[in-house]
C-alpha positions in Angstrom: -142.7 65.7 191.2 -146.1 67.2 189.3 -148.4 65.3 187.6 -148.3 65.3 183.6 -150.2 68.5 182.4 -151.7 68.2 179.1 -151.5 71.9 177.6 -153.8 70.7 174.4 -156.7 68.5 174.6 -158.3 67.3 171.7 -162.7 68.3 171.9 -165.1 66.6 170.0 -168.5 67.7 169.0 -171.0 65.1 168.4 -174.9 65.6 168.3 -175.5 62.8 171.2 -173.3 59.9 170.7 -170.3 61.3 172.7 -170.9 58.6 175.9 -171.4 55.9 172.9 -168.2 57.1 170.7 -166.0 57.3 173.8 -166.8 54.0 174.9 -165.9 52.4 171.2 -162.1 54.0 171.4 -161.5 53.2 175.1 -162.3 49.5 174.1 -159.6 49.4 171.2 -156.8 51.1 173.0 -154.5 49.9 175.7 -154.3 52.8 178.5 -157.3 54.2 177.7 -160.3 55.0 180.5 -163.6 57.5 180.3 -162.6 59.7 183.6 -165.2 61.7 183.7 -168.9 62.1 182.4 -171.0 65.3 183.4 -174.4 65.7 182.5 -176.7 68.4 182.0 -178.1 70.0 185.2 -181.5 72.1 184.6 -180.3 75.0 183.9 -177.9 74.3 181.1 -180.5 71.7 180.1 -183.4 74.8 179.1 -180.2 76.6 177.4 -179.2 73.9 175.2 -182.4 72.8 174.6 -181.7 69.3 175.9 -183.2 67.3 178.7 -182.0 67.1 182.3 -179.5 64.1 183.1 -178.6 63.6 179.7 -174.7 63.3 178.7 -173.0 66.7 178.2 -169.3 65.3 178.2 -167.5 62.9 178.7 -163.6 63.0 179.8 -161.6 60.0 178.3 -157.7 58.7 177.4 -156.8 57.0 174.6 -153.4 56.2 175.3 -152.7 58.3 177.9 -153.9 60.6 175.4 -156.7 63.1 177.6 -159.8 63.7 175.1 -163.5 65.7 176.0 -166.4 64.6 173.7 -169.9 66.8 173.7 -172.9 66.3 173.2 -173.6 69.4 171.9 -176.5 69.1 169.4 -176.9 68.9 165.1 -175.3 72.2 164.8 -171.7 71.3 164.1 -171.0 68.0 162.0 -167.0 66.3 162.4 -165.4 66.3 158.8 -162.2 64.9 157.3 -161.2 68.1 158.0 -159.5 66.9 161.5 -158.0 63.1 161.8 -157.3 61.3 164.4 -153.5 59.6 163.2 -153.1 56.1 164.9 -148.9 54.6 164.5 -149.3 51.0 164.0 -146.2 49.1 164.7 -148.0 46.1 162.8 -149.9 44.5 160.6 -152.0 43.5 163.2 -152.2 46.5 164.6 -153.5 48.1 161.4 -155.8 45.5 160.8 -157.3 45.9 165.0 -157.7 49.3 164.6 -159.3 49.6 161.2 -161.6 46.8 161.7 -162.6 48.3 165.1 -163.1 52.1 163.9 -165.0 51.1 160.7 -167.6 48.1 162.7 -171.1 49.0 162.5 -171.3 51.7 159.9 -167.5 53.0 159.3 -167.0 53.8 156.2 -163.6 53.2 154.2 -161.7 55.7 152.7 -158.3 56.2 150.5 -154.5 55.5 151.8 -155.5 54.3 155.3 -158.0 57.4 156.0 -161.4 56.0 157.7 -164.5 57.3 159.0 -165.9 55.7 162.0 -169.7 55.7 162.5 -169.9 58.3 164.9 -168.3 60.5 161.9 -164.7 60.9 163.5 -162.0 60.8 160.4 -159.0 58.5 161.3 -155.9 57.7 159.2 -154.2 54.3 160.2 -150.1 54.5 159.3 -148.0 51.5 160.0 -144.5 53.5 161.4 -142.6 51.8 158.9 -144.2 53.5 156.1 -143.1 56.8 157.8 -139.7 55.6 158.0 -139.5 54.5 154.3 -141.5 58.0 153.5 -138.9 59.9 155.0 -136.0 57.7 154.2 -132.5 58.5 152.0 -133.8 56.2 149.3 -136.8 58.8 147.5 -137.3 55.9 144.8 -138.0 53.8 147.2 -140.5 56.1 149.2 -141.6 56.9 145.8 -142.8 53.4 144.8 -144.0 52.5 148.3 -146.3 55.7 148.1 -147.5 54.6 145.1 -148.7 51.5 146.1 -150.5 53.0 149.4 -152.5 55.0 146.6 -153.8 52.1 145.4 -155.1 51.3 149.0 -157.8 51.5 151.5 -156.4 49.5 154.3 -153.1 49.6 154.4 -151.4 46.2 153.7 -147.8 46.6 154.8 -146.4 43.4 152.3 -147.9 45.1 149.7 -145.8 48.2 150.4 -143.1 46.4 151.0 -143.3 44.6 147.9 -143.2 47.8 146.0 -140.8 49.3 147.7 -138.1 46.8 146.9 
């Protein structure tokens, strides 16, 4: 038997908070680690104009989902543009991973969507919204969507509430 081979991993360019920002998810999500951090030799250091020793990357799970973060400079900002999607079975779970993403300078956004302070987007969707969304019953889905609309955090009773 082979090991799992991830074909697509996800690589995130921050100016130089990818050690910092990796650390924050690994802390929130079960069967997550950093595996790897390289930093810049003195070569690549006089290229990128950054100083030897300094973080360049850092390898991490989320999951068991493999991730790379850079440190690559002010050149290229993260936008809404790309989300990270985290299924919440829960309204605990919801409530973990929002408060956890947004601490110390997230910002809220509309219908679950977040920005966490090191400027990654995330949208936090209980499952069972997804199952009502693409349900049989479109009034239903209809009036639960409605409601999430209304919403920053999603509150799952309230959805349910509309839905019925």
């Amino acid at each position: 038997m082979t090991a799992r081979f991830q074909r697509i991993t996800p690589f995130l360019w921050f100016n130089d908070q990818a050690e910092q920002a990796a650390q924050r998810y690994v802390s929130l999500f079960e069967n997550s680690r950093i595996t790897h951090v390289a930093r810049y030799t003195r070569e690549v250091a006089q290229a990128a104009g950054r100083k030897e020793g300094d973080v360049m990357t850092v390898a991490f799970e989320l999951d068991g989902q493999s991730f790379t973060a850079i440190n690559g400079g002010p050149i290229f900002k993260l936008s809404e543009a790309f989300s990270l999607v985290v299924h919440c079975r829960s309204q605990q779970e919801i409530d973990h991973f929002w408060n956890g993403l947004i601490a110390d300078g997230g910002a809220e956004s509309q219908c679950g969507w977040l920005k966490d302070r090191y400027g990654l987007s995330w949208q936090i969707v209980p499952e069972e919204l997804i199952t009502l969304m693409t349900g049989p019953e479109q009034d239903k889905a209809a009036r639960a969507m409605g409601a999430v609309m209304q919403m920053q955090k999603i509150d799952l009773e309230q959805i349910r509430k509309a839905a019925a």
